[in-house]
VMD Tcl script that builds the backbone (N, CA, C; Angstrom):
set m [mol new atoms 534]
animate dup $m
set s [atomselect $m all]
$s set {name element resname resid chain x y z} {
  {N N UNK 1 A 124.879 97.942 97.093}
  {CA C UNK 1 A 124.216 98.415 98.306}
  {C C UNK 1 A 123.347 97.284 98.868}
  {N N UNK 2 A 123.576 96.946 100.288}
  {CA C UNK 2 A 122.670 95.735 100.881}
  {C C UNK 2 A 121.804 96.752 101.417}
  {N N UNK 3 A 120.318 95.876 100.904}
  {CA C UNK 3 A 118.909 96.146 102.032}
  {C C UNK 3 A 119.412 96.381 103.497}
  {N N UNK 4 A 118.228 97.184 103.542}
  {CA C UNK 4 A 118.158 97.795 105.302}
  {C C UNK 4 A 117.281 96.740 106.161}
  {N N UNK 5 A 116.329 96.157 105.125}
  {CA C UNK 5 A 115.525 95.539 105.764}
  {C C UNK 5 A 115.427 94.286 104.934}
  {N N UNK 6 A 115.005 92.991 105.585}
  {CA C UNK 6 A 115.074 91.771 105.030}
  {C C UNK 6 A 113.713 91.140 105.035}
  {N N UNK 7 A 113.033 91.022 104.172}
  {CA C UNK 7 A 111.803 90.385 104.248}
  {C C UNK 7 A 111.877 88.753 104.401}
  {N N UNK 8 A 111.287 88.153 105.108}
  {CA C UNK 8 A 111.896 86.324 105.155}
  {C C UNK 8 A 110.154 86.166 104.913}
  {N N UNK 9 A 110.299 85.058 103.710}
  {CA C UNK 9 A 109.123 84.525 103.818}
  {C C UNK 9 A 108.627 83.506 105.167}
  {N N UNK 10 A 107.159 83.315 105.065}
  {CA C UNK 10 A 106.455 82.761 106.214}
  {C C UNK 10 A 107.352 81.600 106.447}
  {N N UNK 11 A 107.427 81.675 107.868}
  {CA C UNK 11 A 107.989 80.666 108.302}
  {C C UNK 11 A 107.073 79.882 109.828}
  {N N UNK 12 A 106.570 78.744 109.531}
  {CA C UNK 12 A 105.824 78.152 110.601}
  {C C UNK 12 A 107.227 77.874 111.887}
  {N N UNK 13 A 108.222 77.758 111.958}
  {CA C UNK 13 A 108.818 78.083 113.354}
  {C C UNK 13 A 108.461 79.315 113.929}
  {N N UNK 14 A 108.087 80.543 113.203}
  {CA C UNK 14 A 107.730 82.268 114.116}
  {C C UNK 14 A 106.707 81.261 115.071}
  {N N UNK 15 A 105.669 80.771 114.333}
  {CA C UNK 15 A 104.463 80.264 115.665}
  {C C UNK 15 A 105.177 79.270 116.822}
  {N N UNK 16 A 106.131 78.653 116.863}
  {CA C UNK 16 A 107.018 77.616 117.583}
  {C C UNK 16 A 107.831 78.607 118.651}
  {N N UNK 17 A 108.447 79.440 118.113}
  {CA C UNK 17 A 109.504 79.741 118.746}
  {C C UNK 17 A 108.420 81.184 119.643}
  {N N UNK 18 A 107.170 81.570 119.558}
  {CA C UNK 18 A 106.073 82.107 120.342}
  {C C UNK 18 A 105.728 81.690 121.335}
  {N N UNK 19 A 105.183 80.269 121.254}
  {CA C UNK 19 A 104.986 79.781 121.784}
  {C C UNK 19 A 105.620 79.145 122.803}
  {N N UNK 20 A 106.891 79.264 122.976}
  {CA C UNK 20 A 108.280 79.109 123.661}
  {C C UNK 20 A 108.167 80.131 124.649}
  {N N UNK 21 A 108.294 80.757 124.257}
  {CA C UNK 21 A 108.574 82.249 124.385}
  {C C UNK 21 A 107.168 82.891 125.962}
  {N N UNK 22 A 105.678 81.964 125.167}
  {CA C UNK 22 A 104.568 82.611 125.731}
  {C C UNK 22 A 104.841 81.564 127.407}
  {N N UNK 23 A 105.004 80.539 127.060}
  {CA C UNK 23 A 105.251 79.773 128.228}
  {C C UNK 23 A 106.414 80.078 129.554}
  {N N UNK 24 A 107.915 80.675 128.984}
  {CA C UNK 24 A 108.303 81.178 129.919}
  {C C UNK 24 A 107.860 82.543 130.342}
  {N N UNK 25 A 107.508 83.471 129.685}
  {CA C UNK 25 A 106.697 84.511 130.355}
  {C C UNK 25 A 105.576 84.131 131.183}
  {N N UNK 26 A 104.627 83.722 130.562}
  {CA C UNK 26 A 103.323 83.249 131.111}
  {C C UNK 26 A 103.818 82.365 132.598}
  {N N UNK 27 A 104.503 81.784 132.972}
  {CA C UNK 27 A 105.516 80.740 134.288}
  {C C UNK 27 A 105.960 82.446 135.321}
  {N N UNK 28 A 107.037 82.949 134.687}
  {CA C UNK 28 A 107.490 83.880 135.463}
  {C C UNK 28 A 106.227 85.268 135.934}
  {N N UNK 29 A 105.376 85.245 135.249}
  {CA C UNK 29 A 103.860 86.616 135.636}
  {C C UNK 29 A 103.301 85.616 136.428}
  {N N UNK 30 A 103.042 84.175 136.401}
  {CA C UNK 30 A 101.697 83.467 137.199}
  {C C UNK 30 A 100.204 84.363 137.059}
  {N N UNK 31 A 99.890 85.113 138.140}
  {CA C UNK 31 A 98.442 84.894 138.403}
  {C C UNK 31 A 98.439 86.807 137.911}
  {N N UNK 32 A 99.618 88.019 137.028}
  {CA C UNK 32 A 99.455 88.992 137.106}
  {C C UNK 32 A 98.808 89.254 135.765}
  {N N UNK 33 A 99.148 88.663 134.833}
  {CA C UNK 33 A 98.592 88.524 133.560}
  {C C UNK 33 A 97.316 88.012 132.630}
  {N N UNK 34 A 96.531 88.658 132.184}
  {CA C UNK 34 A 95.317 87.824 131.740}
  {C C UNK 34 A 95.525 86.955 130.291}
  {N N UNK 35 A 96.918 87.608 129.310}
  {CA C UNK 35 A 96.949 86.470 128.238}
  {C C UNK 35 A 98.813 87.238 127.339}
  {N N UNK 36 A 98.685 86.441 126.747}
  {CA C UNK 36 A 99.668 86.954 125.795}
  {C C UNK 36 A 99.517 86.589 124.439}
  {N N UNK 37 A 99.650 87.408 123.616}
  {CA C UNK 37 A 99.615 87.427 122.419}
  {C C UNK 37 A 100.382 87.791 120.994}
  {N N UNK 38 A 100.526 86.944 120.197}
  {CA C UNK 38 A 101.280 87.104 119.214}
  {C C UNK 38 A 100.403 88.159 118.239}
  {N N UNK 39 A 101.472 89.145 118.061}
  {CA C UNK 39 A 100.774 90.186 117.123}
  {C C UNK 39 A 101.703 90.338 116.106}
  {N N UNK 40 A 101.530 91.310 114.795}
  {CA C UNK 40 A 102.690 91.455 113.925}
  {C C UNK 40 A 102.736 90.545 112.848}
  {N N UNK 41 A 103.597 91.139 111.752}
  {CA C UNK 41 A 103.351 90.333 110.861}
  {C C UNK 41 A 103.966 88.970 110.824}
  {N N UNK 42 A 104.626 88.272 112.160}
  {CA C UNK 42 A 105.218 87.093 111.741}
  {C C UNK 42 A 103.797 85.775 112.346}
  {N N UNK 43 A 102.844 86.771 113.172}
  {CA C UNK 43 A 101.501 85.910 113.369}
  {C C UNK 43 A 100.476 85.793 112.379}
  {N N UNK 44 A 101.065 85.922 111.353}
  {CA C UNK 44 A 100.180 85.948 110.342}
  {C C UNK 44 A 100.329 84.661 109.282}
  {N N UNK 45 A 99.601 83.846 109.175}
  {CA C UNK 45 A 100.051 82.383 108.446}
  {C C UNK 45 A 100.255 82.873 107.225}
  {N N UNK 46 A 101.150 82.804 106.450}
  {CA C UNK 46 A 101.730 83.204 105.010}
  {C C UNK 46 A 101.931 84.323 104.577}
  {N N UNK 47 A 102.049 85.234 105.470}
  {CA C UNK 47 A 102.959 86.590 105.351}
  {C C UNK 47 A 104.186 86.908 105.949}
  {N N UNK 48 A 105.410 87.242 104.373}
  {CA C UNK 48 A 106.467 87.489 104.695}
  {C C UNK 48 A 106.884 88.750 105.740}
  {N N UNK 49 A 107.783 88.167 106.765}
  {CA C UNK 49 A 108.087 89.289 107.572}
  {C C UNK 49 A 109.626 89.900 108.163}
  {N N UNK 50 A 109.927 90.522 108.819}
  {CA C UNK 50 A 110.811 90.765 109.596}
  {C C UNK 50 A 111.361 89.725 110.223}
  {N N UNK 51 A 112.839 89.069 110.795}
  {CA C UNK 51 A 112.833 88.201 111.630}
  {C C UNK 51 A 112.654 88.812 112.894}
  {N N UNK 52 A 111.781 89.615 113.394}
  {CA C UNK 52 A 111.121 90.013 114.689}
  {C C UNK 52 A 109.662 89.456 114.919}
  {N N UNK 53 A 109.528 89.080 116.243}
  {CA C UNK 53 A 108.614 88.347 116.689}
  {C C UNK 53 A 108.022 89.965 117.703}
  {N N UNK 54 A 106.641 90.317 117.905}
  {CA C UNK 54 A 105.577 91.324 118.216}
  {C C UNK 54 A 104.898 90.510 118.831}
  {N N UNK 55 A 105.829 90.817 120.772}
  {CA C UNK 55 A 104.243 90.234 121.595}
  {C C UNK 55 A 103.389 91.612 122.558}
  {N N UNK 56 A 102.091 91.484 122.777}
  {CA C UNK 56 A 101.783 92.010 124.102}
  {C C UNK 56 A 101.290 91.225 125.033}
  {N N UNK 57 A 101.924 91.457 125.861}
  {CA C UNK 57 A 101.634 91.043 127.559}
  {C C UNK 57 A 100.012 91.848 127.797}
  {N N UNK 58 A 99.424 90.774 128.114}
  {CA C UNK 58 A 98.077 92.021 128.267}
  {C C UNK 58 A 97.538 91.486 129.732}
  {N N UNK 59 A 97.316 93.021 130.758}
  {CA C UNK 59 A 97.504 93.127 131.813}
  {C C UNK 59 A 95.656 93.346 131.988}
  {N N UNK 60 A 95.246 93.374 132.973}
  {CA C UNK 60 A 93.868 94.249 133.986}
  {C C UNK 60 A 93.871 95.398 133.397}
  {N N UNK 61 A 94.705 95.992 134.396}
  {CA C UNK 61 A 94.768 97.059 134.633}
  {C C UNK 61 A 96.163 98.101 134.815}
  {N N UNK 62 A 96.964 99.063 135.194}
  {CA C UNK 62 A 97.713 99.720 135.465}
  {C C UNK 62 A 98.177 99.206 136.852}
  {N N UNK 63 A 97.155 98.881 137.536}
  {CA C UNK 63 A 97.862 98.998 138.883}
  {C C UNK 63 A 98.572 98.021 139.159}
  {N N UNK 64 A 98.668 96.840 138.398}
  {CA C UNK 64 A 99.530 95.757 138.246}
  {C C UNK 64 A 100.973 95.754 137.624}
  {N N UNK 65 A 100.475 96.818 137.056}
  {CA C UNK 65 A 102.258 96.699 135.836}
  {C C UNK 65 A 103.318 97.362 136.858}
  {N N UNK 66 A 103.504 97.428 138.276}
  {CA C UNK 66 A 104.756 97.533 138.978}
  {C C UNK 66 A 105.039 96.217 139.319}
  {N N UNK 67 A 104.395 95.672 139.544}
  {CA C UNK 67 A 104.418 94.091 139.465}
  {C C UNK 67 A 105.184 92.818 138.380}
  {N N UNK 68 A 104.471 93.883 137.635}
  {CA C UNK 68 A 104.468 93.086 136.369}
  {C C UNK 68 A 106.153 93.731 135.766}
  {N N UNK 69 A 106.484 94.133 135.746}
  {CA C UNK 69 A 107.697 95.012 135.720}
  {C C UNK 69 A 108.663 94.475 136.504}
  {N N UNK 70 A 108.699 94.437 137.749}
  {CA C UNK 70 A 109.531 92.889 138.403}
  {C C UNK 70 A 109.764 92.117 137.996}
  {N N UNK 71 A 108.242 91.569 137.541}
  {CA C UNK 71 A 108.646 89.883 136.973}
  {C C UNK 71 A 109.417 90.017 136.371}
  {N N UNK 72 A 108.785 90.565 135.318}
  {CA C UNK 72 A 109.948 90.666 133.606}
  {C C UNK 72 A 111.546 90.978 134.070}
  {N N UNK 73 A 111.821 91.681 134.872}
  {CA C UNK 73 A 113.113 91.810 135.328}
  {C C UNK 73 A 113.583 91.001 135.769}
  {N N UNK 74 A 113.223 90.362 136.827}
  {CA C UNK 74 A 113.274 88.682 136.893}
  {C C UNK 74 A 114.163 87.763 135.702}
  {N N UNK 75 A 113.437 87.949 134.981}
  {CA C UNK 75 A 113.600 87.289 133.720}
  {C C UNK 75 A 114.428 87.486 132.769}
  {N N UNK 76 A 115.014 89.225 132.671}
  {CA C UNK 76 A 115.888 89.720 131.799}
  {C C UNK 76 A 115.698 91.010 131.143}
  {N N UNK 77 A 114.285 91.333 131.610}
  {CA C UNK 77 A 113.453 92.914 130.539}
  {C C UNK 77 A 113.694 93.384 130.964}
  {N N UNK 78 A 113.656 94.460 130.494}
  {CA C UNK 78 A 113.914 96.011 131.536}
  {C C UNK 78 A 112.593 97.028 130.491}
  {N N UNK 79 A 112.535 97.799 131.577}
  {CA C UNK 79 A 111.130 98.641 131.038}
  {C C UNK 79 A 111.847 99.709 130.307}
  {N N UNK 80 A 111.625 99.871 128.920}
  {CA C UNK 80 A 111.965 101.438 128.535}
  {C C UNK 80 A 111.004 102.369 128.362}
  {N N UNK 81 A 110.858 102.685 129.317}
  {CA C UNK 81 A 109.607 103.991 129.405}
  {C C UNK 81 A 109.908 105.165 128.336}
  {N N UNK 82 A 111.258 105.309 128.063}
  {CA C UNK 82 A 111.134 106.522 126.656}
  {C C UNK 82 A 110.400 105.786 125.214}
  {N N UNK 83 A 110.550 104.360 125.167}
  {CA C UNK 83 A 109.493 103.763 124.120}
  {C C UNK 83 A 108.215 103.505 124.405}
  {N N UNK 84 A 107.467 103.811 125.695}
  {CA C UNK 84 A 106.202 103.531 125.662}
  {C C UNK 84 A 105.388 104.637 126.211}
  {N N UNK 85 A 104.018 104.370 125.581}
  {CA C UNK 85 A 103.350 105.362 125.722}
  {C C UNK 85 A 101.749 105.124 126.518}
  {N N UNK 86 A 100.838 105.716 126.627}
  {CA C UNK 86 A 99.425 105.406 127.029}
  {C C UNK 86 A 98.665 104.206 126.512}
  {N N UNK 87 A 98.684 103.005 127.319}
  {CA C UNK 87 A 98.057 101.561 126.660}
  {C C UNK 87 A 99.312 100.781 126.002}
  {N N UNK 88 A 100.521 101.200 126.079}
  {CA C UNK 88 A 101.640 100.401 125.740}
  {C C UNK 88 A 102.692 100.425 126.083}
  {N N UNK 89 A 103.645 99.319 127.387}
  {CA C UNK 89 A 104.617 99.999 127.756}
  {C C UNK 89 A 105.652 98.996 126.954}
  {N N UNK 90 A 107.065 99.163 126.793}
  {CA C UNK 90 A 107.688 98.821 125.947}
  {C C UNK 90 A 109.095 98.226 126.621}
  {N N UNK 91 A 109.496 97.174 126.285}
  {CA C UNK 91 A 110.684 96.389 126.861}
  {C C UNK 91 A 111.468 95.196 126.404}
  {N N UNK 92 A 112.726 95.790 126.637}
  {CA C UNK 92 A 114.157 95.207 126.483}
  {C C UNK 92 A 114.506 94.282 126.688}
  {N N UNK 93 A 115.283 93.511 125.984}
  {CA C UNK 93 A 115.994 92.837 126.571}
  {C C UNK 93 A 117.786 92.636 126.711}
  {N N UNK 94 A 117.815 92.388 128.375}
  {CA C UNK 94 A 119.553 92.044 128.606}
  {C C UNK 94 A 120.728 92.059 127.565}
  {N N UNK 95 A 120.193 90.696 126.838}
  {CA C UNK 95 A 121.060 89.507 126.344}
  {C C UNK 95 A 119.739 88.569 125.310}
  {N N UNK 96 A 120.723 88.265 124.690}
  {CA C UNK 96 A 120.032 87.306 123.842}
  {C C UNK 96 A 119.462 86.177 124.246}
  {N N UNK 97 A 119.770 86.078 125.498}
  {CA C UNK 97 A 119.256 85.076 126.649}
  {C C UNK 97 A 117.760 85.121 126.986}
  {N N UNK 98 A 117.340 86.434 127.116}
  {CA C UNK 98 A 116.225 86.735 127.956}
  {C C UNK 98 A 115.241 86.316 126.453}
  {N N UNK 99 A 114.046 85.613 127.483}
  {CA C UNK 99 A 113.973 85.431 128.469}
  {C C UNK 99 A 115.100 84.499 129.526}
  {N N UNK 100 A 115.083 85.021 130.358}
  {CA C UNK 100 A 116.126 83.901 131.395}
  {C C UNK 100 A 115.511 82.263 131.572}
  {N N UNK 101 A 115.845 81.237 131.222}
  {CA C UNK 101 A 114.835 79.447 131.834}
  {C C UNK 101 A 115.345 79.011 131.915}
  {N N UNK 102 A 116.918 79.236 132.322}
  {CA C UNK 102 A 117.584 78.287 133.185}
  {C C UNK 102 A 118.377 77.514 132.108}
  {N N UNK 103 A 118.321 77.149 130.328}
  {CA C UNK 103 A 118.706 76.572 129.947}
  {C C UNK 103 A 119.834 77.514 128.981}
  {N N UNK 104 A 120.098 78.184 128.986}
  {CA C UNK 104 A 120.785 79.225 128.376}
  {C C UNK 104 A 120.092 79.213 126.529}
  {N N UNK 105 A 118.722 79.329 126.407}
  {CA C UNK 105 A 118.701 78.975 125.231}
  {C C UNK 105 A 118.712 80.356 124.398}
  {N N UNK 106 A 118.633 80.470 123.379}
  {CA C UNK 106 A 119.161 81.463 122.451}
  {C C UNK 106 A 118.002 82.016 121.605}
  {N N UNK 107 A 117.421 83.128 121.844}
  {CA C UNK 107 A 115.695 83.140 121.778}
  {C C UNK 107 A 115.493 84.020 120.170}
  {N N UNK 108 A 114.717 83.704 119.377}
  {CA C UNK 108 A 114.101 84.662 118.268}
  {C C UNK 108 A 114.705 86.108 118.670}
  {N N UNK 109 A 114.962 86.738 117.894}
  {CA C UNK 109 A 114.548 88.388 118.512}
  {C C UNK 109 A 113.333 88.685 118.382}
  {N N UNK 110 A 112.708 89.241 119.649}
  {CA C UNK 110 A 111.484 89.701 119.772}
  {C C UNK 110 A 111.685 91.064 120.471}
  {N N UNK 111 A 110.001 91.524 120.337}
  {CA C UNK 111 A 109.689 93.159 120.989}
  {C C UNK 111 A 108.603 92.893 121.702}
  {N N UNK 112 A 108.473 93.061 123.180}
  {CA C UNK 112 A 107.949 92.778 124.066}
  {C C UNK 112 A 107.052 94.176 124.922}
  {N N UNK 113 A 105.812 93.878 124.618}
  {CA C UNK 113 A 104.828 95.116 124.922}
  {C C UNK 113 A 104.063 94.717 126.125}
  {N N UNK 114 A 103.468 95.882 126.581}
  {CA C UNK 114 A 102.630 95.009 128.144}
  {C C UNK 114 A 101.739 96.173 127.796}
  {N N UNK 115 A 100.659 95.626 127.767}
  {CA C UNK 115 A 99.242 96.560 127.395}
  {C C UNK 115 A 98.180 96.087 128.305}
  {N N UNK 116 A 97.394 97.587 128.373}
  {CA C UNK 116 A 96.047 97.396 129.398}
  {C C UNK 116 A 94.996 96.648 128.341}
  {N N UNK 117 A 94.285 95.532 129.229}
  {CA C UNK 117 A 93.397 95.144 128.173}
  {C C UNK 117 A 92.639 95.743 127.588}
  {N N UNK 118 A 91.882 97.107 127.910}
  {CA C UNK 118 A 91.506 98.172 127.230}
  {C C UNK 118 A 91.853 99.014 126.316}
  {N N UNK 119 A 93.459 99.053 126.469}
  {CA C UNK 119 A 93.997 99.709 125.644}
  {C C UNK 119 A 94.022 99.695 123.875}
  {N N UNK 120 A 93.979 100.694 123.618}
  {CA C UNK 120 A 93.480 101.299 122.759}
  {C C UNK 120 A 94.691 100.641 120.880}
  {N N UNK 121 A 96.056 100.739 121.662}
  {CA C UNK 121 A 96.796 100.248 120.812}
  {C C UNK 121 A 96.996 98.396 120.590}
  {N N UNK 122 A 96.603 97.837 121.996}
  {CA C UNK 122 A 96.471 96.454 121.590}
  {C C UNK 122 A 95.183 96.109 120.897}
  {N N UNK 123 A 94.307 96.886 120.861}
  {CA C UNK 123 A 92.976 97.039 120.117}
  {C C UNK 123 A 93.265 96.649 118.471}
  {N N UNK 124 A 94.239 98.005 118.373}
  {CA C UNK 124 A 94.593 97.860 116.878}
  {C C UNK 124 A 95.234 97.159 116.457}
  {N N UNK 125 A 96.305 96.165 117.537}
  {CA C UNK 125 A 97.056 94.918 116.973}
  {C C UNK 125 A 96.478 93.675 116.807}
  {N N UNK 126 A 95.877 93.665 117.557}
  {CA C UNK 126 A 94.474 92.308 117.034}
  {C C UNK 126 A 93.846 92.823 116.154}
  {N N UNK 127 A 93.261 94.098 116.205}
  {CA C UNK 127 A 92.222 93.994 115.059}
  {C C UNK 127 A 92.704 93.789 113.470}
  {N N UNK 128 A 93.640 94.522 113.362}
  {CA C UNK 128 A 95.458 94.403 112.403}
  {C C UNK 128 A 95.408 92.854 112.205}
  {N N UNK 129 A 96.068 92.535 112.995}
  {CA C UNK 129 A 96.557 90.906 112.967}
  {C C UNK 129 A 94.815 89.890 112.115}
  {N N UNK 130 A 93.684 90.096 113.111}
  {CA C UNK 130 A 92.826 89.049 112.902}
  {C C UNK 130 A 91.942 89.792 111.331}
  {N N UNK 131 A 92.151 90.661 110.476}
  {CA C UNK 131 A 91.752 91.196 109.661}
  {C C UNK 131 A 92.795 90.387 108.269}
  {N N UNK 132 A 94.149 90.372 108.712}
  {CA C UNK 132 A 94.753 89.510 107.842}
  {C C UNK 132 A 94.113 88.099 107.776}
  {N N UNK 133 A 94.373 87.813 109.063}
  {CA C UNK 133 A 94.208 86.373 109.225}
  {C C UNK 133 A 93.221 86.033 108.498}
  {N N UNK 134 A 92.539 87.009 108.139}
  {CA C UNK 134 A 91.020 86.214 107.441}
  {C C UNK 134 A 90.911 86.500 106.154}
  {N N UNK 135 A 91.963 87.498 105.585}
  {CA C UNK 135 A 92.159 88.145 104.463}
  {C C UNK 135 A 92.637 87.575 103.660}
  {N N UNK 136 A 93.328 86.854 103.127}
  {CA C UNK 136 A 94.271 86.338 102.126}
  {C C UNK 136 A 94.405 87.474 100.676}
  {N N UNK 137 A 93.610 87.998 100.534}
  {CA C UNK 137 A 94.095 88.733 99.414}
  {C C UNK 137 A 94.879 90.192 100.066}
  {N N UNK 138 A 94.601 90.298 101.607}
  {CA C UNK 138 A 95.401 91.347 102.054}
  {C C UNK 138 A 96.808 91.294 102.167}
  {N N UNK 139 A 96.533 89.927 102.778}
  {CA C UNK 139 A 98.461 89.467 103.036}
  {C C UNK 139 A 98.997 89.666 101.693}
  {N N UNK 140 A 98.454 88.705 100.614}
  {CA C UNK 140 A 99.662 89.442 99.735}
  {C C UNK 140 A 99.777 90.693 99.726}
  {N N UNK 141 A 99.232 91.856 99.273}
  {CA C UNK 141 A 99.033 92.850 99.197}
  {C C UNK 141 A 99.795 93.042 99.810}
  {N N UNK 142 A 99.670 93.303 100.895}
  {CA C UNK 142 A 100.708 93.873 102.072}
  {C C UNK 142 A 101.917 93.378 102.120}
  {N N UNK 143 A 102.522 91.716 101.757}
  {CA C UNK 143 A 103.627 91.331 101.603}
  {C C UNK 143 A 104.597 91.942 100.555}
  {N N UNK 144 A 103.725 92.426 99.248}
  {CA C UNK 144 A 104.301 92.675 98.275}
  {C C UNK 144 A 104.492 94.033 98.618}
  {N N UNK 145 A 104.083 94.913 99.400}
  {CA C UNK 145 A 104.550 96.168 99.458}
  {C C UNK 145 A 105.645 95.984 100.175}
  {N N UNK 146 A 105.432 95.419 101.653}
  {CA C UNK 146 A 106.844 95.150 102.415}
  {C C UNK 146 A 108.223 94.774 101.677}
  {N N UNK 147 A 108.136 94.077 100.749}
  {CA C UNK 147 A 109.213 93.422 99.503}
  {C C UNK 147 A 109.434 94.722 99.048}
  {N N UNK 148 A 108.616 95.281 98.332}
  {CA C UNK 148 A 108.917 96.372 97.601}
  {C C UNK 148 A 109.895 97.524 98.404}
  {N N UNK 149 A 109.059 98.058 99.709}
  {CA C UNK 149 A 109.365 99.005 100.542}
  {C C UNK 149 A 111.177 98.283 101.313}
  {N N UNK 150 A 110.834 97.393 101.197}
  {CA C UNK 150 A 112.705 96.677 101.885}
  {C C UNK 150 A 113.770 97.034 100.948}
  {N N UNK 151 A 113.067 97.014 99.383}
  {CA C UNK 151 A 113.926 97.052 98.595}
  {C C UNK 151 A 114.202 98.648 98.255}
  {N N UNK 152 A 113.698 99.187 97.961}
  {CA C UNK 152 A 113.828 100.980 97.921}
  {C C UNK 152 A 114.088 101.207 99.111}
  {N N UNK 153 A 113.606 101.546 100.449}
  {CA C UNK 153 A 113.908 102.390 101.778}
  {C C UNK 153 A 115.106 102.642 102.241}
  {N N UNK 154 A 115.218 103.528 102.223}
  {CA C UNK 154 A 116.827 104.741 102.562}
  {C C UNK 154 A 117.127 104.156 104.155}
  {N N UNK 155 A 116.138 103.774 104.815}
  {CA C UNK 155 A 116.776 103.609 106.206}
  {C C UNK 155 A 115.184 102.481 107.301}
  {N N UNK 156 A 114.620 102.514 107.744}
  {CA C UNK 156 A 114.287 101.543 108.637}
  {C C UNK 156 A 112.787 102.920 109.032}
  {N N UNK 157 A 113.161 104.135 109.177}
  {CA C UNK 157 A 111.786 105.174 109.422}
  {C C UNK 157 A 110.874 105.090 107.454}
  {N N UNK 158 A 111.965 105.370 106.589}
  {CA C UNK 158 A 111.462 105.065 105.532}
  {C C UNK 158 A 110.352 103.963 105.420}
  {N N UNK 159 A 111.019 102.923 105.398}
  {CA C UNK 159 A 110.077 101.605 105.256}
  {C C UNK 159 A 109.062 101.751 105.953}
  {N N UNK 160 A 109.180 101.942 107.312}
  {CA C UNK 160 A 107.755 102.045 108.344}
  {C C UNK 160 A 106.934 103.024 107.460}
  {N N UNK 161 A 107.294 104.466 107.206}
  {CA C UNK 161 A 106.304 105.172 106.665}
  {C C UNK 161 A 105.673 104.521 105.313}
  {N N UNK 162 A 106.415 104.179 104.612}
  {CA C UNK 162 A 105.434 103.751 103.599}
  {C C UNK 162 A 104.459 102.716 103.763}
  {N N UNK 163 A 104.637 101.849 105.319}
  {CA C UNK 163 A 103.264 101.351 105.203}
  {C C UNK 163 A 102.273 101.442 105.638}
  {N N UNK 164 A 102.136 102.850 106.150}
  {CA C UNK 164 A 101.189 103.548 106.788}
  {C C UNK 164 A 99.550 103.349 105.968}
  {N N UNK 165 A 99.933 103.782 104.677}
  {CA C UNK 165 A 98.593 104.011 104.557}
  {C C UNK 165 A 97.886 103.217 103.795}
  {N N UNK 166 A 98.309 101.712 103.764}
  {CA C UNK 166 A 97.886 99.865 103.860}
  {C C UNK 166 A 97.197 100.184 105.072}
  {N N UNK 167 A 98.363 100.251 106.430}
  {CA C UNK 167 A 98.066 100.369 107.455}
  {C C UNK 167 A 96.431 100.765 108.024}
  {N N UNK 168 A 96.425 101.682 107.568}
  {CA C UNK 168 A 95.486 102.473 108.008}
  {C C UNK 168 A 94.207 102.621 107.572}
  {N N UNK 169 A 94.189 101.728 106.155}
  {CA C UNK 169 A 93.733 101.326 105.275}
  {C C UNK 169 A 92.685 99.978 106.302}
  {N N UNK 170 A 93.517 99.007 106.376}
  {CA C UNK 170 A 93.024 98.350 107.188}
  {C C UNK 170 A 92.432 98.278 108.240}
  {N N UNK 171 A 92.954 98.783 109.063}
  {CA C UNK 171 A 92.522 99.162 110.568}
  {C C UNK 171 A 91.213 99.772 110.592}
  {N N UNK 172 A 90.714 100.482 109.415}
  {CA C UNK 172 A 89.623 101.903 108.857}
  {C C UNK 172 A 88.495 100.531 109.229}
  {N N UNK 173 A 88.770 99.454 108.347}
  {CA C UNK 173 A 88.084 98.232 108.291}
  {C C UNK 173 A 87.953 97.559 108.812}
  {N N UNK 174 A 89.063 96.839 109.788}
  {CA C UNK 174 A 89.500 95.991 110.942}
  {C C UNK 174 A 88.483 97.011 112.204}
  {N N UNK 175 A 88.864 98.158 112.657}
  {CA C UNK 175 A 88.137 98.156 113.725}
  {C C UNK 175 A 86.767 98.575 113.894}
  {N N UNK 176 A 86.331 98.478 112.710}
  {CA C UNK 176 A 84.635 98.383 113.274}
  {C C UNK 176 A 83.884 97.195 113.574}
  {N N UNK 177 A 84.470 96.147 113.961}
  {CA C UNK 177 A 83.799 94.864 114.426}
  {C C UNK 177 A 85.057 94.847 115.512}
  {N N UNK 178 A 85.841 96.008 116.251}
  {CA C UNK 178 A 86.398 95.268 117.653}
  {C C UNK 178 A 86.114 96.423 118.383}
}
mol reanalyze $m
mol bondsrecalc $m
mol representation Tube
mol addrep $m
């Protein structure tokens, strides 16, 4: 029986191929966007992850994201509003292409979020993310469950649930200084 899920240890290209990534977005939004950010466990220096890259687009306000929703289309996204919810909207991509830059290059797989800067769920992905970052005894922790949980989980909802309550664990801690 092959894993459902593949844990890849840290790899310093996730920060390379972000940063790729933040520049043609950041070119195609210009003046609609206030930042973008790498969230998730592949922004985390020495924690094994998913080969998925976790950005949010972080906006003003609401009244921009019809705007902002163009662009990205522009580019190759498409909005899936059945994946997003209040403070997080959620989007696709085309082709393995997108983002679109003209060079046909062949991009990480990533998951592409557009959040109000207020919002409540990019709250918890920084606070998540910069709680590791400073943690080192968390990352393992948390790496070694992900290993563990890749290796037992019946399917891809499995794995997510079991790391809920690390998860939550953290965050309990992480967000009282954001």
């Amino acid at each position: 029986m092959s894993q459902i899920i593949k844990i890849e240890n840290y790899n310093p290209k996730w920060e390379s191929e972000f940063c790729k990534l933040q520049a043609v977005i950041e070119t195609a939004m210009e003046q609609l966007i206030l930042s973008i950010e790498h969230v998730g466990s592949t922004s985390v220096k020495g924690l094994g992850a998913k080969l998925i890259l976790d950005i949010d687009v972080v906006i003003e306000d609401y009244n921009v994201l019809p705007n902002v929703i163009k662009g990205l289309e522009k580019i190759g996204y498409f909005h899936q509003e059945n994946w997003s919810f209040e403070g997080r909207e959620a989007f696709g991509r085309k082709d393995i292409l997108v983002p679109w830059d003209g060079k046909s290059t062949i991009w990480m797989e990533h998951y592409l979020y557009v959040c109000n800067k207020d919002s409540k769920e990019l709250a918890r992905h920084l606070a998540f993310r910069d709680y590791l970052r400073d943690h080192p005894e968390a990352i393992i922790e948390y790496e070694q469950l992900k290993k563990d949980l890749a290796k037992n989980a019946k399917d891809r909802t499995n794995y997510s649930l079991g790391k809920t309550n690390f998860i939550t664990k953290i965050l309990e801690k992480a967000m009282k200084s954001y």
